[in-house]
SELUM-618953 format. One record per residue: chain; x, y, z of N, C-alpha, C, CB in turn; residue in three letters; residue number from 1. Coordinates in pm, 1 decimal. Glycine has a CB too. Layout:
<recs>
   chaine      neast     nnorth        nup     caeast    canorth       caup      ceast     cnorth        cup     cbeast    cbnorth       cbup   residu   num
        A          X          Y          Z          X          Y          Z          X          Y          Z          X          Y          Z      ala   NUM
...
</recs>
This chain:
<recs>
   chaine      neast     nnorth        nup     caeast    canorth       caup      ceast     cnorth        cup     cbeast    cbnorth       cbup   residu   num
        A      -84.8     2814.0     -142.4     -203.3     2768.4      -71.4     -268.8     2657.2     -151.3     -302.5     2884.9      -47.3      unk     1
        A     -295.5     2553.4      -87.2     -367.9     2437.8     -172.1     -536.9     2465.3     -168.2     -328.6     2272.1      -97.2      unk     2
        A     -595.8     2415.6     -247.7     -743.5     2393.6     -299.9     -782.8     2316.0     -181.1     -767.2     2308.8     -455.6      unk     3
        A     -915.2     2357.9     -139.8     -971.2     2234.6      -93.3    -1032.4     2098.3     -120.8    -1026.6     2263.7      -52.5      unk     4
        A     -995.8     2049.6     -272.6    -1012.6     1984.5     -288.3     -935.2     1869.8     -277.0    -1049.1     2015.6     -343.8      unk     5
        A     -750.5     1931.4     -291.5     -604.0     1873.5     -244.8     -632.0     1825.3     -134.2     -481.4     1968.7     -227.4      unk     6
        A     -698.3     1956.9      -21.2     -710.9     1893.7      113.1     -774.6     1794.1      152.0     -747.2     1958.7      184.6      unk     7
        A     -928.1     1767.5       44.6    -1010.1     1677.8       98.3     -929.4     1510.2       75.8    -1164.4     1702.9       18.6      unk     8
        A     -887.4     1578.7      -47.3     -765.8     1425.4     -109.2     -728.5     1398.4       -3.8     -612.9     1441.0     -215.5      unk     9
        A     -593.5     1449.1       51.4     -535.4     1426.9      166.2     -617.6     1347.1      299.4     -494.1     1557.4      197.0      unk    10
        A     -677.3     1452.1      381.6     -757.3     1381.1      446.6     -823.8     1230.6      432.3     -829.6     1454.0      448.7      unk    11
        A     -862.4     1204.6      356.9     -931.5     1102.7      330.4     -826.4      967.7      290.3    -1030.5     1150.3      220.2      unk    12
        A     -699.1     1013.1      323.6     -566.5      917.0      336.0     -563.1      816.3      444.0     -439.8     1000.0      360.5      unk    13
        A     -569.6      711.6      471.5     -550.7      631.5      505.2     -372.2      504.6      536.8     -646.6      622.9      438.0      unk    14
        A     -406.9      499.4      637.4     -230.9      412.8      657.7     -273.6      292.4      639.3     -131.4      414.7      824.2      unk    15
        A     -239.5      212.6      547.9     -225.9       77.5      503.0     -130.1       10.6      498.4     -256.2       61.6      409.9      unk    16
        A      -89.2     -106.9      578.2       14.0     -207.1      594.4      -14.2     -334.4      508.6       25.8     -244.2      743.0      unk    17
        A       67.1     -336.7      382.0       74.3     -470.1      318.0      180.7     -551.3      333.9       63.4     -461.7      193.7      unk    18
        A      126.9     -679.3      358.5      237.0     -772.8      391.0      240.6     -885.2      265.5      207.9     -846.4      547.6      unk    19
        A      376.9     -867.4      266.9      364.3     -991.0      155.1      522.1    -1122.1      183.3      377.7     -889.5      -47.0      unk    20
        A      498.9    -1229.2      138.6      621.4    -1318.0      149.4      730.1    -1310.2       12.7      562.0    -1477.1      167.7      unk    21
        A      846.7    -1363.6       77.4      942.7    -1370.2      -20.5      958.7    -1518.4      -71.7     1071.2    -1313.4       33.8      unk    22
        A     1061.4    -1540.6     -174.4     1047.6    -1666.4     -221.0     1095.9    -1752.2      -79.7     1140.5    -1689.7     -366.2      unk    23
        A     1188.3    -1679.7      -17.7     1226.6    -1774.3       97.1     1152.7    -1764.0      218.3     1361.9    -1757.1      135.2      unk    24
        A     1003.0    -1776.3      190.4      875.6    -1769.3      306.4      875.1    -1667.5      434.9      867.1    -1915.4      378.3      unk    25
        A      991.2    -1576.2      390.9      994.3    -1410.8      435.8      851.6    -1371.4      494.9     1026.6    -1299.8      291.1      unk    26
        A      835.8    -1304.9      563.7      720.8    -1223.9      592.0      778.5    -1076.2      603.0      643.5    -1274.7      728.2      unk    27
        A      767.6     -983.2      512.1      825.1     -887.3      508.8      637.3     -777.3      508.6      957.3     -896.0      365.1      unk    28
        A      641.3     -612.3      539.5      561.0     -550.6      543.3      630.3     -392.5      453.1      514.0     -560.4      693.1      unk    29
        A      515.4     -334.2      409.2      577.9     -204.6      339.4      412.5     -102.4      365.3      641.6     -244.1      123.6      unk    30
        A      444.0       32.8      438.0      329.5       96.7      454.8      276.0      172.4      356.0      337.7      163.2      548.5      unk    31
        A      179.4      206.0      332.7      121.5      301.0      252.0       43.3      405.2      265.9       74.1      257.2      190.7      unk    32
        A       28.8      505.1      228.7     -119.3      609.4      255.3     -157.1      620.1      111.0      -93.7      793.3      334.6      unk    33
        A     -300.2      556.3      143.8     -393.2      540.9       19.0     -554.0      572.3       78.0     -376.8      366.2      -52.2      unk    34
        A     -617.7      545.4      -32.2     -768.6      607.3      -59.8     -798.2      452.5       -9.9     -831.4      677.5     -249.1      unk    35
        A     -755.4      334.3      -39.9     -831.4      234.8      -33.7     -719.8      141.7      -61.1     -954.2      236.7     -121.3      unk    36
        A     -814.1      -37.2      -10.3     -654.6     -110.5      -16.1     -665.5     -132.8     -138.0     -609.4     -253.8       72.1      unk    37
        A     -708.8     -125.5     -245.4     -678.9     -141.1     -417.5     -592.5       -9.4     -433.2     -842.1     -137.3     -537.5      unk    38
        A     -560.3       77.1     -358.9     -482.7      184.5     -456.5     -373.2      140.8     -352.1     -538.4      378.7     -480.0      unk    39
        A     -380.4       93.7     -265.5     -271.6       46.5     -151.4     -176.5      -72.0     -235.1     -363.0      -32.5        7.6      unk    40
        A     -228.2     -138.0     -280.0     -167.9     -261.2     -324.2     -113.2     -232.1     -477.9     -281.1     -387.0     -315.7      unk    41
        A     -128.3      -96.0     -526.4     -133.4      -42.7     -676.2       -1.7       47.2     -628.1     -300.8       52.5     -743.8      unk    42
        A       63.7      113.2     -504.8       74.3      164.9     -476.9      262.9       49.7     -429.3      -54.8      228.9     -422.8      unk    43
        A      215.0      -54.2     -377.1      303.2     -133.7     -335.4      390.1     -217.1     -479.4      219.4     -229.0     -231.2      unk    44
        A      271.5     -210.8     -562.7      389.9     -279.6     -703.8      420.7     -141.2     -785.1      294.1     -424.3     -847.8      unk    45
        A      391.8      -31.8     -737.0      491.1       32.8     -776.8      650.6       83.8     -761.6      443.7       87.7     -777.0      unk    46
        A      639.3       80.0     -631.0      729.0      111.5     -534.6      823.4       20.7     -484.9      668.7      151.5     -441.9      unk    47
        A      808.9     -140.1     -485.4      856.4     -225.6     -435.2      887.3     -299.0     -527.2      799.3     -268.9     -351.9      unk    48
        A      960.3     -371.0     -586.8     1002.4     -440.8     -702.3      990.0     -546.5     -681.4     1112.6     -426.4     -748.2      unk    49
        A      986.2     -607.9     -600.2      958.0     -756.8     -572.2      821.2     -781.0     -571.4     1012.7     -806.2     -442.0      unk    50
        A      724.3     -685.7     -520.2      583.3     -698.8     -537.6      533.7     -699.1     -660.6      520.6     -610.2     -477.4      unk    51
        A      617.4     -581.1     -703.5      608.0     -578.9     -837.3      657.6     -735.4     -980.0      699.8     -446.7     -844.0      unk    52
        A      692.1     -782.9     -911.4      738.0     -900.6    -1040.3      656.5    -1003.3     -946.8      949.3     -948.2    -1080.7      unk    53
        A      581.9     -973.6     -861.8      509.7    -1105.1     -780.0      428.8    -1082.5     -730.8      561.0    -1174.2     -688.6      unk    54
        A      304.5    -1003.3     -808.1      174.4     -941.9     -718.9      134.9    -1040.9     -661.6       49.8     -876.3     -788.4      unk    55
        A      104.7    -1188.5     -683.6       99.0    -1255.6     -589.6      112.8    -1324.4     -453.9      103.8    -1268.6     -617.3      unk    56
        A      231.5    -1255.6     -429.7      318.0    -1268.3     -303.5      248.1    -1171.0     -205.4      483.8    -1227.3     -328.7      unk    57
        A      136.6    -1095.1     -224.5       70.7    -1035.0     -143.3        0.9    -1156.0      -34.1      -24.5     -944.4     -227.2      unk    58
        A       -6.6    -1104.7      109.5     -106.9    -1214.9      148.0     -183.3    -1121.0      274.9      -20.0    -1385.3      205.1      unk    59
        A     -120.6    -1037.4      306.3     -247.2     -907.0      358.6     -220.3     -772.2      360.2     -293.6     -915.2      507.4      unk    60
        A     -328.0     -713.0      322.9     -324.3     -549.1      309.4     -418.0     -546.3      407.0     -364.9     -462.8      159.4      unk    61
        A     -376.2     -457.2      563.0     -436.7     -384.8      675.6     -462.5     -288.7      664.7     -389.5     -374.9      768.5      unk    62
        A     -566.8     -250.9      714.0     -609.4     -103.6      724.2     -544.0      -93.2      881.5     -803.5      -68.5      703.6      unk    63
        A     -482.4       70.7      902.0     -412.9       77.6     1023.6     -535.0      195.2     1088.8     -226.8      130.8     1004.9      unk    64
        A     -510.0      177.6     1209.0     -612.7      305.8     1335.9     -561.6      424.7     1298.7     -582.8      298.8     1537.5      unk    65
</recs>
């Protein structure tokens, strides 16, 4: 059984779509569930290696409905 505090974590998850380009002006997207788009985008250079060697290559993080 989880804590309600796990649960409140959870809940309070959010779907975030970051899009970012490749060197070859790609428009590629990778989703996330985060607290916010700073843990969204913390979340994307972890996971993604190309974001990761090019945090810059970000050019939007959406919040989804």
């Amino acid at each position: 059984m989880q804590s309600n505090k796990s649960l409140d974590a959870q809940d309070s998850l959010r779907a975030y779509t970051v899009h970012y380009r490749t060197c070859e002006n790609r428009r590629i997207e990778n989703c996330f569930y985060a607290s916010d788009a700073y843990e969204a985008r913390m979340l994307a250079m972890e996971f993604n290696k190309y974001i990761h060697d090019h945090p810059n290559s970000i050019d939007l993080i959406r919040l989804e409905n």
